[in-house]
N, CA and C atoms of all chains as a GROMACS GRO file, in nm:
protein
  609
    1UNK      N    1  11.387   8.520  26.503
    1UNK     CA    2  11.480   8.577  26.406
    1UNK      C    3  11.504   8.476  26.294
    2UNK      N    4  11.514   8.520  26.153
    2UNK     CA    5  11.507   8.413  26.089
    2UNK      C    6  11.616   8.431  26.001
    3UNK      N    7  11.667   8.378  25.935
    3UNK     CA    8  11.842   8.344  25.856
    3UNK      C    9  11.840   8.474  25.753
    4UNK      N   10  11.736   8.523  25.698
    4UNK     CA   11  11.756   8.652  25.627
    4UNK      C   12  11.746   8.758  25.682
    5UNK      N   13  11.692   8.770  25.833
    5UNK     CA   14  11.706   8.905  25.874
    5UNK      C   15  11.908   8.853  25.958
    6UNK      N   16  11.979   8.804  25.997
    6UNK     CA   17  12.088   8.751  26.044
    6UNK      C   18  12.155   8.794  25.951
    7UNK      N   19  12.125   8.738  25.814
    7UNK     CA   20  12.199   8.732  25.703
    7UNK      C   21  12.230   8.891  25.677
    8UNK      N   22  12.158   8.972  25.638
    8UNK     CA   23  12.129   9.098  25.620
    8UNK      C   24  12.188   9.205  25.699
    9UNK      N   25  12.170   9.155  25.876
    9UNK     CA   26  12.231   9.226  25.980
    9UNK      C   27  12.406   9.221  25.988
   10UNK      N   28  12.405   9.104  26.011
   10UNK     CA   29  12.627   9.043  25.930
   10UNK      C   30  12.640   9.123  25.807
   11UNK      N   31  12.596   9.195  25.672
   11UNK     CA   32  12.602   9.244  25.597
   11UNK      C   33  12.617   9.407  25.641
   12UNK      N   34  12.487   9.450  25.688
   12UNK     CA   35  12.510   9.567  25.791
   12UNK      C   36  12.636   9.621  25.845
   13UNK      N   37  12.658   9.482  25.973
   13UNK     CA   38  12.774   9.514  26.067
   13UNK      C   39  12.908   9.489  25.924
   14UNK      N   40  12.902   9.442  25.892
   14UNK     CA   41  13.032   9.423  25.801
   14UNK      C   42  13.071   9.563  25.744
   15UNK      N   43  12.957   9.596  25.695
   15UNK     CA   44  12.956   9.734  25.602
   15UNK      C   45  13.032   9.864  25.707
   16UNK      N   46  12.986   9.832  25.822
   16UNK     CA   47  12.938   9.946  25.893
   16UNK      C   48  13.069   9.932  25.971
   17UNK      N   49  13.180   9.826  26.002
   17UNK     CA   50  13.282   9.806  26.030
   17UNK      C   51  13.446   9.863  25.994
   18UNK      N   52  13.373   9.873  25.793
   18UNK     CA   53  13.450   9.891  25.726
   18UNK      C   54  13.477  10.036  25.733
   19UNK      N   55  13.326  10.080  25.682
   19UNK     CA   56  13.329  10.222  25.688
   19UNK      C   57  13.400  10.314  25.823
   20UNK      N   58  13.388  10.233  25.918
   20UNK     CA   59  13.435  10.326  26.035
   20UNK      C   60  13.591  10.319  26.010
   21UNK      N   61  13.649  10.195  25.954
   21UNK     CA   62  13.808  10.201  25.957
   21UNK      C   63  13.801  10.267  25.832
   22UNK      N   64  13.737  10.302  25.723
   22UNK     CA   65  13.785  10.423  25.647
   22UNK      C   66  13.780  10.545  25.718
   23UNK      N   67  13.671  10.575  25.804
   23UNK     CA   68  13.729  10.712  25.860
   23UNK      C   69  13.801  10.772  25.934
   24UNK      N   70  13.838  10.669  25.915
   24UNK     CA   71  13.963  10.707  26.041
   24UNK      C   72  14.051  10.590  26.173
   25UNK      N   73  13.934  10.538  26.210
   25UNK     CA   74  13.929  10.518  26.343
   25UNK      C   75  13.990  10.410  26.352
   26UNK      N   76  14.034  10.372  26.441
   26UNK     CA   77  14.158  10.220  26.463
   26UNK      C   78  14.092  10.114  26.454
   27UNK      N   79  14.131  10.035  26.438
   27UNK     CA   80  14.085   9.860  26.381
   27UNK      C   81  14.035   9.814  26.521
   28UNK      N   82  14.048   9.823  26.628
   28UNK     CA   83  13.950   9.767  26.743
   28UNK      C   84  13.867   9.870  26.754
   29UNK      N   85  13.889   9.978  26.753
   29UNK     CA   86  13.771  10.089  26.787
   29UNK      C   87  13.634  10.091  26.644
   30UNK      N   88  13.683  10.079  26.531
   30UNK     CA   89  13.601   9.964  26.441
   30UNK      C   90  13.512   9.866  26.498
   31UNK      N   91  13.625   9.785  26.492
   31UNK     CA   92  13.580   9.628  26.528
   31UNK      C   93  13.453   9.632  26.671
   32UNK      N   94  13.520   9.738  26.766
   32UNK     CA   95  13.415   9.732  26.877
   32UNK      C   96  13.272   9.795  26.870
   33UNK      N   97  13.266   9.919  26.778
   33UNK     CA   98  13.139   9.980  26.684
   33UNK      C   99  13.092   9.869  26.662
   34UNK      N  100  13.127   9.838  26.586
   34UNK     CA  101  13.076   9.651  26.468
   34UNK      C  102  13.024   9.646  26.534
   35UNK      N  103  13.059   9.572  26.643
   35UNK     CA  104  13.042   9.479  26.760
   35UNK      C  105  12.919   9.522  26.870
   36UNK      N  106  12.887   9.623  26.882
   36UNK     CA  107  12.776   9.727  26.947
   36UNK      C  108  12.685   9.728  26.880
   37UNK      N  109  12.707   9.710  26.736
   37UNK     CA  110  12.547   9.765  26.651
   37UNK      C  111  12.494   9.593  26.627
   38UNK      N  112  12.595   9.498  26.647
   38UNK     CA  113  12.591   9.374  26.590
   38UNK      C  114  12.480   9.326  26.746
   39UNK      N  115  12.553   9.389  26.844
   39UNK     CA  116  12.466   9.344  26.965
   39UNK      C  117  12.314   9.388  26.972
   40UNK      N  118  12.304   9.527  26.923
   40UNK     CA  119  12.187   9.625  26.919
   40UNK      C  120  12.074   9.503  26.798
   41UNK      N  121  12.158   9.457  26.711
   41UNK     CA  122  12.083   9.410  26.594
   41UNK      C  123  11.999   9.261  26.632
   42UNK      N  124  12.107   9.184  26.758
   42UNK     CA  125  12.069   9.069  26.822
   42UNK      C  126  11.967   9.112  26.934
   43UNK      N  127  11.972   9.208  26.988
   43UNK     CA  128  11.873   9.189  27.102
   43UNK      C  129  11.754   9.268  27.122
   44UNK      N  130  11.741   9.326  26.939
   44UNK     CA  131  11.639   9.443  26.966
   44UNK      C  132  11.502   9.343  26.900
   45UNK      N  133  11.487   9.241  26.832
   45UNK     CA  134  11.375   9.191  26.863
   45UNK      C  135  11.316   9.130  26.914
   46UNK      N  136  11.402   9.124  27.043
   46UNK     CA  137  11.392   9.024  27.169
   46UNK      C  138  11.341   9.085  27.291
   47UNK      N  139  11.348   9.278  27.248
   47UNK     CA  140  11.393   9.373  27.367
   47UNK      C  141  11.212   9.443  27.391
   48UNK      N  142  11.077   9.368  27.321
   48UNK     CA  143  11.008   9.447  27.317
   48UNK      C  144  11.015   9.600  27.282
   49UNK      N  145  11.073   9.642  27.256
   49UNK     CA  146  11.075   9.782  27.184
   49UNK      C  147  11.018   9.774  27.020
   50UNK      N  148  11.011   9.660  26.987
   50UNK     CA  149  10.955   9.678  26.808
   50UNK      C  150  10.926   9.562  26.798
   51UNK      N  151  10.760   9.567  26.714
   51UNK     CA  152  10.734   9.480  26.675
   51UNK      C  153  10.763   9.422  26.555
   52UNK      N  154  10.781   9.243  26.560
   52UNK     CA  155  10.883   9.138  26.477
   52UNK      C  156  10.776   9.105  26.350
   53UNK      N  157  10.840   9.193  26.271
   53UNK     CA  158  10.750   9.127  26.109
   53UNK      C  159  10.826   9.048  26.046
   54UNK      N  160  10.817   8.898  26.076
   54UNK     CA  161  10.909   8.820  25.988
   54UNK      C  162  10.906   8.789  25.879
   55UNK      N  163  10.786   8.835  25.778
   55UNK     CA  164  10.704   8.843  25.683
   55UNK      C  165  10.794   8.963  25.589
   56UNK      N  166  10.870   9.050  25.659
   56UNK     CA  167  10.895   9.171  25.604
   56UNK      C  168  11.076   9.171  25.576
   57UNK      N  169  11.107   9.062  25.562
   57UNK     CA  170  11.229   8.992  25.553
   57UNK      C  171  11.364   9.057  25.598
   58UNK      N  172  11.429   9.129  25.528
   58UNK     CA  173  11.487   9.223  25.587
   58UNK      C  174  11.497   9.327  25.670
   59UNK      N  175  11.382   9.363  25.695
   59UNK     CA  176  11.336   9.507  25.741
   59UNK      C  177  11.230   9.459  25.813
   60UNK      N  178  11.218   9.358  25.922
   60UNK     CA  179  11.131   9.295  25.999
   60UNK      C  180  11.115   9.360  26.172
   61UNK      N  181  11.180   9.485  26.193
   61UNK     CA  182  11.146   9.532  26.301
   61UNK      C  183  11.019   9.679  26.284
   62UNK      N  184  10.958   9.697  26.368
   62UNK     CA  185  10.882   9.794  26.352
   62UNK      C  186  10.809   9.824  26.448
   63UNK      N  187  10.802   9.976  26.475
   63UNK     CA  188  10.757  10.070  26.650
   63UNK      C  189  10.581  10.053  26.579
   64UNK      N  190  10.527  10.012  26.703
   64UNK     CA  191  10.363  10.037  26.724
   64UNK      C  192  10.396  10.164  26.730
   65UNK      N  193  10.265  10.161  26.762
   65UNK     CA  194  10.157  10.287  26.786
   65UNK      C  195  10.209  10.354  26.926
   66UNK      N  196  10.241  10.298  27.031
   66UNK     CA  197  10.284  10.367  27.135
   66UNK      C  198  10.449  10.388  27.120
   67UNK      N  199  10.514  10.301  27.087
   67UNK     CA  200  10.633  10.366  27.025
   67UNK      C  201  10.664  10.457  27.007
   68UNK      N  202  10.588  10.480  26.884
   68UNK     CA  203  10.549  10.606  26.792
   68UNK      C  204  10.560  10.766  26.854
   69UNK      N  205  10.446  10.721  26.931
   69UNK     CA  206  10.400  10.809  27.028
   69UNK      C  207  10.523  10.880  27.095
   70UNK      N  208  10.580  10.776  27.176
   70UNK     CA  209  10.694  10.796  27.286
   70UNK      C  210  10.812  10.844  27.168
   71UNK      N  211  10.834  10.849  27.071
   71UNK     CA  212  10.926  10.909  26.985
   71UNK      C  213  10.907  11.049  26.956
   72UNK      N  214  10.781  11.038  26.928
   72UNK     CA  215  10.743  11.169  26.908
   72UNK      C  216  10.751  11.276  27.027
   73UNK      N  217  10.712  11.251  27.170
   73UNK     CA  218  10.729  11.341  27.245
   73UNK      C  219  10.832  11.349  27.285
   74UNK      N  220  10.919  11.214  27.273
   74UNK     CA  221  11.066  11.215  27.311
   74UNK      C  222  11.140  11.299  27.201
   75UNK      N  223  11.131  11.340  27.082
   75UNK     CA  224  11.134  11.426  26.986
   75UNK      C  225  11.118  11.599  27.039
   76UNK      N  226  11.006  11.591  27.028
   76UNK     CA  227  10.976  11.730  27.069
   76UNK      C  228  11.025  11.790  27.206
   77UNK      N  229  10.997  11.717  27.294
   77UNK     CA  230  11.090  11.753  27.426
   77UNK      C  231  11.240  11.793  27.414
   78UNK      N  232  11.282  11.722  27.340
   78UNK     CA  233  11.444  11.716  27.284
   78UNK      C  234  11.457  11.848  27.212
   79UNK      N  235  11.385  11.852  27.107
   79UNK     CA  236  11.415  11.969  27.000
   79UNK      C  237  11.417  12.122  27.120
   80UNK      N  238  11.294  12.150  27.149
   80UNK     CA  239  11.233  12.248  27.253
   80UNK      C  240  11.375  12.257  27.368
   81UNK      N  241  11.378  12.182  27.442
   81UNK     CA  242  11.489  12.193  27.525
   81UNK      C  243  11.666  12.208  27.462
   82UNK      N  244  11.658  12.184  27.322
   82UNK     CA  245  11.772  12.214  27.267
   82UNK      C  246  11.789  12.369  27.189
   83UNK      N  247  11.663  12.394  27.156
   83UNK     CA  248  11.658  12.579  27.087
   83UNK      C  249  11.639  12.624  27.183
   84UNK      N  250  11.606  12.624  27.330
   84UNK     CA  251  11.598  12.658  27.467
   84UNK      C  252  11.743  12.674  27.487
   85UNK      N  253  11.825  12.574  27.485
   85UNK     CA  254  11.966  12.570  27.550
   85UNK      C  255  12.057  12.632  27.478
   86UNK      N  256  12.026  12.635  27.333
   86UNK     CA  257  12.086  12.766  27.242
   86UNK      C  258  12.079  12.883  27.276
   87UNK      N  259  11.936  12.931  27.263
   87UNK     CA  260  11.903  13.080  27.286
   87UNK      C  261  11.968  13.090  27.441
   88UNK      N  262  11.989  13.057  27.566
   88UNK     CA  263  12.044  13.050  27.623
   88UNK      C  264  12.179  13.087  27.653
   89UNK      N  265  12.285  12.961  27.555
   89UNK     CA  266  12.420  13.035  27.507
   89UNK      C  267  12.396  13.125  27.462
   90UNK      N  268  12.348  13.180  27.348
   90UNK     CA  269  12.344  13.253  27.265
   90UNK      C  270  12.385  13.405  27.375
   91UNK      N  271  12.224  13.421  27.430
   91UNK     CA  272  12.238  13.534  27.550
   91UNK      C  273  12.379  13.536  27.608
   92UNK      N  274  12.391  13.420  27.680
   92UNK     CA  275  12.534  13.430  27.798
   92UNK      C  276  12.644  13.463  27.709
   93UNK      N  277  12.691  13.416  27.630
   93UNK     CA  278  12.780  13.460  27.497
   93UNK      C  279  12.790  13.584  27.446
   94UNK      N  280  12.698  13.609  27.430
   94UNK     CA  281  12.643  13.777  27.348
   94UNK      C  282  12.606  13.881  27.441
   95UNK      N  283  12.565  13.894  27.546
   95UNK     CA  284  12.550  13.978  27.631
   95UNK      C  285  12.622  13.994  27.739
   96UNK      N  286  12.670  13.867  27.836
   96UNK     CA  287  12.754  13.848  27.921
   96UNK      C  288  12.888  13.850  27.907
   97UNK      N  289  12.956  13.778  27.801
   97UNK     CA  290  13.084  13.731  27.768
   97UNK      C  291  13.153  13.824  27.669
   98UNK      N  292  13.049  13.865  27.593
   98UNK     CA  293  13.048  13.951  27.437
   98UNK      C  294  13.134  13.895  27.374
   99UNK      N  295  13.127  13.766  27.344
   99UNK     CA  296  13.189  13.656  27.269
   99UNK      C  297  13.134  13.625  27.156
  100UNK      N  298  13.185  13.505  27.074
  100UNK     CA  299  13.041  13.481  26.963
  100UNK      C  300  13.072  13.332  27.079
  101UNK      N  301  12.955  13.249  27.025
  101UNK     CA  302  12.935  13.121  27.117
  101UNK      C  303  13.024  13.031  27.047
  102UNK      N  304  13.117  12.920  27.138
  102UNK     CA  305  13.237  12.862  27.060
  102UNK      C  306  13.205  12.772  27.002
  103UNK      N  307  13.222  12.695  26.920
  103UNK     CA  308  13.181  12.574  26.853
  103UNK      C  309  13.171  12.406  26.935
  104UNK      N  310  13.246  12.442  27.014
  104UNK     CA  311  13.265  12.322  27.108
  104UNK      C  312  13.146  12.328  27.204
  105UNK      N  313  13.081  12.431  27.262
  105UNK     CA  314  12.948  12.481  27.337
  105UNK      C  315  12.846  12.408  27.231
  106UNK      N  316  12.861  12.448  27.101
  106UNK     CA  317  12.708  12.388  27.060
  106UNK      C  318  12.729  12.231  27.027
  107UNK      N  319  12.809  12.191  27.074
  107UNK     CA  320  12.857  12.015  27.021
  107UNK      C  321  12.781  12.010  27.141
  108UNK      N  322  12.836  12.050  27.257
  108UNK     CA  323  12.805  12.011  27.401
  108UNK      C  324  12.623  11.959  27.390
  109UNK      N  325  12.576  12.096  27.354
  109UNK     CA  326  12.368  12.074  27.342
  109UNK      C  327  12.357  12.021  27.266
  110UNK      N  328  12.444  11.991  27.080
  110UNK     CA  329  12.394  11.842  27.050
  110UNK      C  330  12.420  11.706  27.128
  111UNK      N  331  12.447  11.686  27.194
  111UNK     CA  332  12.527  11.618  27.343
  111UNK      C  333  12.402  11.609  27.413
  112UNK      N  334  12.371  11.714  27.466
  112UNK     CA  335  12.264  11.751  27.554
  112UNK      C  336  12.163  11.682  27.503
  113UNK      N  337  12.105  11.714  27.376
  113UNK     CA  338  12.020  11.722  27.283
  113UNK      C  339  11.953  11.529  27.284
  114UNK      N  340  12.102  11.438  27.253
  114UNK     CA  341  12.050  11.341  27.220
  114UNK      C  342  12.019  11.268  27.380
  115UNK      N  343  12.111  11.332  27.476
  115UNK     CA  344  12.076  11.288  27.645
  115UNK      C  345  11.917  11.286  27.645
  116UNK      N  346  11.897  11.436  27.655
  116UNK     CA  347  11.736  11.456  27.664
  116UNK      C  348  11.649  11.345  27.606
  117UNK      N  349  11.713  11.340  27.481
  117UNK     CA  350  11.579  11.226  27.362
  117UNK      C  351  11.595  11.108  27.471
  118UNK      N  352  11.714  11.042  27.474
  118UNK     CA  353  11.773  10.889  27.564
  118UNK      C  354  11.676  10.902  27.679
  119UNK      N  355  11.673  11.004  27.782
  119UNK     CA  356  11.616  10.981  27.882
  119UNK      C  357  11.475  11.014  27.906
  120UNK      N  358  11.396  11.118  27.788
  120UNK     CA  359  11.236  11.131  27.794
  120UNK      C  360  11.187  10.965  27.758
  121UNK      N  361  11.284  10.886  27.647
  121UNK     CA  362  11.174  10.770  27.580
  121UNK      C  363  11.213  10.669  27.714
  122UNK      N  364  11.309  10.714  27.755
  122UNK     CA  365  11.313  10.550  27.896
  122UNK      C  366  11.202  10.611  27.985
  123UNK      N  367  11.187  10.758  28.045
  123UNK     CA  368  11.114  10.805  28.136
  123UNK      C  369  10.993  10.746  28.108
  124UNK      N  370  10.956  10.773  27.945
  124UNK     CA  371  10.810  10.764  27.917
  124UNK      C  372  10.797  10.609  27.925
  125UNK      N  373  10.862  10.543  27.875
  125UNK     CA  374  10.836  10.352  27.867
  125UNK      C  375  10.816  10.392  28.034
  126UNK      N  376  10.886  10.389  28.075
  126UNK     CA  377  10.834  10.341  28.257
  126UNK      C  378  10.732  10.418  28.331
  127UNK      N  379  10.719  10.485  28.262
  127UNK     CA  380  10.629  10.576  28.362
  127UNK      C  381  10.469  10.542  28.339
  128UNK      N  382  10.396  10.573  28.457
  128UNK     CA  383  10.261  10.486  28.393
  128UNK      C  384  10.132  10.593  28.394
  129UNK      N  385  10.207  10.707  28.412
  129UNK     CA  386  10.144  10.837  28.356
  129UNK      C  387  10.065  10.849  28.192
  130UNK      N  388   9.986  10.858  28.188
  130UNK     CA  389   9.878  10.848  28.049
  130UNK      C  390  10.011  10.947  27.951
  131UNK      N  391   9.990  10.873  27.786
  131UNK     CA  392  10.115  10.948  27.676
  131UNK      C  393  10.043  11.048  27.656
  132UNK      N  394   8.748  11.315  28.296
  132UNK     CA  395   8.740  11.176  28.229
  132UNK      C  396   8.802  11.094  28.236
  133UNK      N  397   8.841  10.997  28.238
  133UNK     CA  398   8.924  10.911  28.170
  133UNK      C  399   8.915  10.778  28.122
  134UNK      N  400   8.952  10.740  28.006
  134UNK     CA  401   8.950  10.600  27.987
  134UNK      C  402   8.970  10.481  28.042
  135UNK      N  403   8.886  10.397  28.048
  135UNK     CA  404   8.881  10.253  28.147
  135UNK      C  405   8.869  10.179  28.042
  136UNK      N  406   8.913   9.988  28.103
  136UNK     CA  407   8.909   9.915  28.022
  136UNK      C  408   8.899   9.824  28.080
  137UNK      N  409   8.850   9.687  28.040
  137UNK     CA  410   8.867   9.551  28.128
  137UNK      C  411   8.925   9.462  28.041
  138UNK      N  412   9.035   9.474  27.933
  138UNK     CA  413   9.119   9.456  27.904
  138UNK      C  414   9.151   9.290  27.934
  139UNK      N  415   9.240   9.341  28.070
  139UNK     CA  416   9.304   9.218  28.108
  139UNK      C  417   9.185   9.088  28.132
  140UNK      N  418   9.092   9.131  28.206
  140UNK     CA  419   8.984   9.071  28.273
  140UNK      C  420   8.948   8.974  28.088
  141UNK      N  421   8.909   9.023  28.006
  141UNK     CA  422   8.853   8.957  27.890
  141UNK      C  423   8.973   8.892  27.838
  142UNK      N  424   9.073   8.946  27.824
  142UNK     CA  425   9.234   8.840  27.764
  142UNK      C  426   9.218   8.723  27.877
  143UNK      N  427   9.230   8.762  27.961
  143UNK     CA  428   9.280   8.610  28.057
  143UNK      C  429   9.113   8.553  28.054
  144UNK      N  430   8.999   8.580  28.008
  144UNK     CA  431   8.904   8.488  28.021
  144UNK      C  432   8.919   8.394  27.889
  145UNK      N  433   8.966   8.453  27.785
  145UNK     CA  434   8.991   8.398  27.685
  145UNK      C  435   9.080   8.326  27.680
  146UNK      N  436   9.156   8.297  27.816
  146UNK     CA  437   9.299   8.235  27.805
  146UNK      C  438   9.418   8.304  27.701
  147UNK      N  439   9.401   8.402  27.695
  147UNK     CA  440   9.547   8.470  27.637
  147UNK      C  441   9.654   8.500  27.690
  148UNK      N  442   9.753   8.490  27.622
  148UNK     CA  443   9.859   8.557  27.694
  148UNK      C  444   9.899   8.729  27.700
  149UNK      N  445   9.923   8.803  27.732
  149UNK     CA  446   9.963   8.935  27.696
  149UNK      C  447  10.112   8.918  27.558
  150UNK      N  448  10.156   8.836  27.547
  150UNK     CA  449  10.226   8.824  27.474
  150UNK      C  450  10.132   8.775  27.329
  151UNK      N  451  10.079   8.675  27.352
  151UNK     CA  452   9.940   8.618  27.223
  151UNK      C  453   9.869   8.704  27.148
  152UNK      N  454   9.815   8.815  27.259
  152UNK     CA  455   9.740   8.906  27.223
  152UNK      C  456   9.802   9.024  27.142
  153UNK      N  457   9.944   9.056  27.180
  153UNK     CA  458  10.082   9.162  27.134
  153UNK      C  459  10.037   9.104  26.968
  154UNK      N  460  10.058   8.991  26.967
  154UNK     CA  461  10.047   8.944  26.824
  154UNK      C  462   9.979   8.934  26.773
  155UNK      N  463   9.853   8.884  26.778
  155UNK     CA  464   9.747   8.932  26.733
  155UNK      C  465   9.722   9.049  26.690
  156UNK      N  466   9.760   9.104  26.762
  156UNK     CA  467   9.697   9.250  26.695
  156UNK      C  468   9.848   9.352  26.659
  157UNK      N  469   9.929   9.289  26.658
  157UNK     CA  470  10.078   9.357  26.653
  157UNK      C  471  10.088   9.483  26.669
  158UNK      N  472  10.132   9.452  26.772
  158UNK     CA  473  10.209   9.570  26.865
  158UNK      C  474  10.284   9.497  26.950
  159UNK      N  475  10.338   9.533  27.005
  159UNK     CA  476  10.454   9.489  27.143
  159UNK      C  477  10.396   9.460  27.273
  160UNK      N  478  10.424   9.353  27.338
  160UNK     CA  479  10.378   9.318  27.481
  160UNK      C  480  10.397   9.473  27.563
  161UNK      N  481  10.460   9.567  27.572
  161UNK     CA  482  10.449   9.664  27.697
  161UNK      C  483  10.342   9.769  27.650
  162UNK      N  484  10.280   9.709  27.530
  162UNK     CA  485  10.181   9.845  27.512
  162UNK      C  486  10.047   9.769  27.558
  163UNK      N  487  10.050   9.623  27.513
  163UNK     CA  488   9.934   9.562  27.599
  163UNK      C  489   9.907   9.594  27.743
  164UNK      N  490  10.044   9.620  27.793
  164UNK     CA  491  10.108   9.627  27.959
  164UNK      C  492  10.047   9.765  27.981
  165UNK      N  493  10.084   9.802  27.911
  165UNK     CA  494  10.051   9.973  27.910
  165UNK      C  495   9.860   9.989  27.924
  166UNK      N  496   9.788   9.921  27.805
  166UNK     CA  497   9.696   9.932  27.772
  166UNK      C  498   9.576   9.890  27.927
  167UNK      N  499   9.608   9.817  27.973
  167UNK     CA  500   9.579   9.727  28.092
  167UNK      C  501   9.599   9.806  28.190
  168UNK      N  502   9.724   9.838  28.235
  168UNK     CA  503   9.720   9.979  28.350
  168UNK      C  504   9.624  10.080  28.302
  169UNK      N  505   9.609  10.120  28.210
  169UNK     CA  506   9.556  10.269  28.204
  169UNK      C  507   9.599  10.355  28.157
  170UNK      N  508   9.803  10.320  28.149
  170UNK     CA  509   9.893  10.443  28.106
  170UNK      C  510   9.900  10.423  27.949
  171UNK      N  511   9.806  10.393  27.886
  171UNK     CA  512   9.812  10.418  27.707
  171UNK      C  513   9.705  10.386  27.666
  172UNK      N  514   9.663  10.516  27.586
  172UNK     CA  515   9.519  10.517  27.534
  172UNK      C  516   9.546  10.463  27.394
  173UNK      N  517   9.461  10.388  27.353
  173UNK     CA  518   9.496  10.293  27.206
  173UNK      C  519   9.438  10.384  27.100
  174UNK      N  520   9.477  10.388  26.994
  174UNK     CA  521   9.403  10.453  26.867
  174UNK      C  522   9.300  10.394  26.860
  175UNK      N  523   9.196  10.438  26.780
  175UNK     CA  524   9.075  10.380  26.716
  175UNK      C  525   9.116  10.259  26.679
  176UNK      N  526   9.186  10.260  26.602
  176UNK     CA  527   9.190  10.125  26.486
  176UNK      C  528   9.204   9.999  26.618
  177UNK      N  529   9.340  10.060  26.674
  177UNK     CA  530   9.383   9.960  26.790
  177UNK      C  531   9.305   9.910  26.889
  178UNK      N  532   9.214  10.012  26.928
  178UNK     CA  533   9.048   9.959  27.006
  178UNK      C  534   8.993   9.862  26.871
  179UNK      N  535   8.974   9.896  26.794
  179UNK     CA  536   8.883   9.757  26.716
  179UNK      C  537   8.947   9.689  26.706
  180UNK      N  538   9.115   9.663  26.705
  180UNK     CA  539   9.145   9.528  26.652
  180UNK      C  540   9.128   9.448  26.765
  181UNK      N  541   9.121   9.522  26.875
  181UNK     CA  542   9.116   9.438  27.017
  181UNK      C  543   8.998   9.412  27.003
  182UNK      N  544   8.893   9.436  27.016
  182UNK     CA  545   8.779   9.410  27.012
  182UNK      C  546   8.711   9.298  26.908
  183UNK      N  547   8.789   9.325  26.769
  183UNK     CA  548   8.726   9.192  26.729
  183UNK      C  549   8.832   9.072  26.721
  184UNK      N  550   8.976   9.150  26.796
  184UNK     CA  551   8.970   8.992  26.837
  184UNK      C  552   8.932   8.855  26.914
  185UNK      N  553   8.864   8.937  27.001
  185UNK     CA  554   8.823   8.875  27.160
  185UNK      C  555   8.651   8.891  27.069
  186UNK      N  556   8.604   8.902  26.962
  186UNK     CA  557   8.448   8.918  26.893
  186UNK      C  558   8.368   8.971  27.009
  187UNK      N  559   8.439   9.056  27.032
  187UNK     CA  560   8.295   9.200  27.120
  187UNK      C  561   8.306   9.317  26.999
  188UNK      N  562   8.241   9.405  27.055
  188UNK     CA  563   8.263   9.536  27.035
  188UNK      C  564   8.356   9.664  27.118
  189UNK      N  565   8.410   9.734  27.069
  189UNK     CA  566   8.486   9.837  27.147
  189UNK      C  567   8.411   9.898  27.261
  190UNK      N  568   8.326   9.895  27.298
  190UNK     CA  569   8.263   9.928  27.421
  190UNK      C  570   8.267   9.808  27.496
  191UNK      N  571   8.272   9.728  27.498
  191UNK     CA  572   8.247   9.549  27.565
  191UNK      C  573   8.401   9.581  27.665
  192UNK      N  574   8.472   9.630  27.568
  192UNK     CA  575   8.640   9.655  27.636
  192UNK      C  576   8.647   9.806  27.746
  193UNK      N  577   8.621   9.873  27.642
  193UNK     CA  578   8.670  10.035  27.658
  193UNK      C  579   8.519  10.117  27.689
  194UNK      N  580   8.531  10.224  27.850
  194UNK     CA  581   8.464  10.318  27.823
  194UNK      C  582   8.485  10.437  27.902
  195UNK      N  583   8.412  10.550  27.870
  195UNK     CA  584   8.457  10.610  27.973
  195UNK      C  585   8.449  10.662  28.065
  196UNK      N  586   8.533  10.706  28.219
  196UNK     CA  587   8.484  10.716  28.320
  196UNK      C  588   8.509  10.878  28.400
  197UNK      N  589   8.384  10.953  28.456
  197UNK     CA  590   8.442  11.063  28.514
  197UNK      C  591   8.493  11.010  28.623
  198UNK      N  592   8.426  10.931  28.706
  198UNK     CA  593   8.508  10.914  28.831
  198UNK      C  594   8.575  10.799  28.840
  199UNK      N  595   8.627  10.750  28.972
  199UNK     CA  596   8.691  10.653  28.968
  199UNK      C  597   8.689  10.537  28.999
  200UNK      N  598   8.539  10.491  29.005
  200UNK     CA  599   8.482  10.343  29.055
  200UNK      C  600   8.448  10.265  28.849
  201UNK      N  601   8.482  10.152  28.860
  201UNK     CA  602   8.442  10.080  28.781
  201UNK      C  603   8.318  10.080  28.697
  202UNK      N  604   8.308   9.975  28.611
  202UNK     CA  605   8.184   9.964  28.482
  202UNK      C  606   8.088   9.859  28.621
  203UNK      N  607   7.955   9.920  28.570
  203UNK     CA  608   7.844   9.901  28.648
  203UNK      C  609   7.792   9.760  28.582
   0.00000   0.00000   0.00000
C-alpha cells in the first residue's frame, strides 16, 4: 500500500463519514460506517480478492479474470432468483391474499437479493467445482 | 473433456512462488490456486501469459483430457 492510495482512502472515509451524518444518522453510527469502509479499504489489498496496481495510484485495486467471472455468475444468480422471488409475491399477493404486494415485502428480496449475491461469490471462491 | 495442466509442476521447477507467479502475470494468488486444482479455466490471453512466462508454449502447460489419467 503506498501513501497515495492511504492518502486518497482517509479522503474517501472522511467524505463518506460526513455524508452519512448529513443524512441523518447519529455521529457514532457515522463514525462506525467510516470506520467499516476504512477497515474494508485496509484489508482489501491484503485479502487476495483484487489485484494491487500500485502503478494506478489511486485506483490501484482490480478483479482478474476469475473475479470477474465469479461476479458475473454471482450477478446473474442474484438477479434470476430475485425476479423469481417477485413473481412469486406477486402471485401470493394477487391471487391468494388479493392484496397489492406491500412495500416492505419487496425491501425484504432486495434483502434477499444482495444475501444471494454475498453467498454465490463466497460459495464460488471456495468451491473447487470448474466456473 | 476437460482441461489439465501441470501448472504447479513447471512453477515450482522454476522455483516460483504461487504468489511470484500471481504477479507476473497479475491476477491474484487464489486464481493461480484455482488454476492448479483444475477449478478455473484461464482465458486465452491468461494461458499465454503463463506460458511465456515460464518460455514454453501453451500446450507445454495446458491440454486436453477425455479421461482421467495424466499427459503421456
Amino acid at each position: 500500500m503506498n501513501i497515495r492510495y492511504l492518502a486518497s482512502r482517509a479522503a474517501i472515509v472522511a467524505v463518506l463519514g460526513v455524508a452519512f451524518g448529513l443524512a441523518g444518522l447519529r455521529w457514532w453510527w457515522a463514525a462506525l460506517m467510516a470506520t467499516a469502509a476504512l477497515g474494508f479499504f485496509l484489508v482489501a489489498p491484503r485479502s487476495g480478492r483484487y489485484v494491487v496496481e500500485t502503478q494506478s495510484g489511486i485506483t490501484p485495486l482490480r478483479r482478474d479474470e476469475r473475479a470477474r467471472a465469479i461476479r458475473d455468475k454471482a450477478t446473474r444468480t442474484s438477479f434470476v432468483l430475485t425476479i423469481l422471488g417477485v413473481a412469486g409475491l406477486t402471485l401470493v399477493y394477487g391471487l391468494l391474499l388479493d392484496t397489492p404486494v406491500p412495500v416492505a415485502a419487496l425491501g425484504g428480496i432486495l434483502g434477499l437479493a444482495v444475501a444471494i449475491y454475498v453467498l454465490s461469490d463466497l460459495c464460488q471462491r471456495r468451491s473447487s467445482r470448474r466456473l | 473433456m476437460s482441461l489439465k495442466n501441470r501448472l504447479r509442476e513447471i512453477r515450482t521447477d522454476h522455483g516460483w512462488t504461487q504468489v511470484d507467479l500471481a504477479r507476473a502475470v497479475g491476477v491474484t494468488r487464489q486464481t493461480i490456486i484455482a488454476i492448479e486444482k483444475g477449478g478455473y479455466e484461464p482465458s486465452v490471453r491468461l494461458a499465454l501469459q503463463l506460458a511465456e512466462t515460464f518460455g514454453g508454449s501453451v500446450d507445454d502447460i495446458f491440454w486436453v483430457s477425455s479421461s482421467k489419467e495424466g499427459r503421456a
